[in-house]
N, C-alpha and C positions, 0 to 999 in steps of 0.2 A: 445511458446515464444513470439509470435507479439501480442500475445491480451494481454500479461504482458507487454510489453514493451508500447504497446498505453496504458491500461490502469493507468498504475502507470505516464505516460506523461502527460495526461491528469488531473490526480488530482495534480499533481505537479502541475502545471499552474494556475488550479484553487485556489491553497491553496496560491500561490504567488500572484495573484489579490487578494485576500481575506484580505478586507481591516482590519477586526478585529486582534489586537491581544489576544493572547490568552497562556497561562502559559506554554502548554506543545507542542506549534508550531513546536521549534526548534526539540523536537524529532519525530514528526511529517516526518518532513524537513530531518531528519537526516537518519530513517529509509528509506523512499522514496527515497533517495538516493541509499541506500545498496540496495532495491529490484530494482532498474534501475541498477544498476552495477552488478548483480546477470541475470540480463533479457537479458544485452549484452553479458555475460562471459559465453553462455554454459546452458548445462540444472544444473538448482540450486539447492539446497540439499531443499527438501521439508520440513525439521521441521524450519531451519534456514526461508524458503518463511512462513510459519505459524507464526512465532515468530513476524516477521518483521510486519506483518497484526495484529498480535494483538495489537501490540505496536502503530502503527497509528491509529486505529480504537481507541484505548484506549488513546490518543491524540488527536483525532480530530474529535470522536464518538458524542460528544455533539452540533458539528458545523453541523446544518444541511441543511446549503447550499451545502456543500461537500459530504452528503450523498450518493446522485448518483451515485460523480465516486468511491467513497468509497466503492458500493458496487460491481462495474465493477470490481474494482481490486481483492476483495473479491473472486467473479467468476472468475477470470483467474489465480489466487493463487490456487481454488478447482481442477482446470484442473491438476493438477499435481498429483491427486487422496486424497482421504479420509485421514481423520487424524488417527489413529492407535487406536482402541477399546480398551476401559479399562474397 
């Protein structure tokens, strides 16, 4: 839960300095919210953590000043184990 909780901290901040704007910020902004209020409240339902990750990554995938903690968070999202084989 602390390497969710620093990690998604961290891209917030940098996506808030992030002087560009960009189309789909807000839900960027919106999701990183829900997975900080998911990182405080308890262990969180891992497809809801998956959903939330692709939705910012798919928002803010193209910015690649943010890459880094982008992919930080990415790795403490996988700590919650593998996505379900199809």
């Amino acid at each position: 839960m602390a390497e969710l909780r620093i990690a998604v901290s961290r891209l917030r901040r940098e996506l808030a300095a992030h002087p560009a704007d960009f189309p789909d910020r807000g839900i960027a902004e919106d999701e990183l919210a829900a997975l900080a209020a998911m990182a405080a409240g308890g262990i969180p339902e891992t497809p809801r953590l998956r959903r939330s990750l692709l939705l910012v990554a798919g928002a803010i995938g193209s910015v690649s000043a943010l890459s880094t903690r982008l992919a930080d968070v990415r790795s403490a999202v996988e700590l919650f184990g593998e996505p379900p084989r199809r």
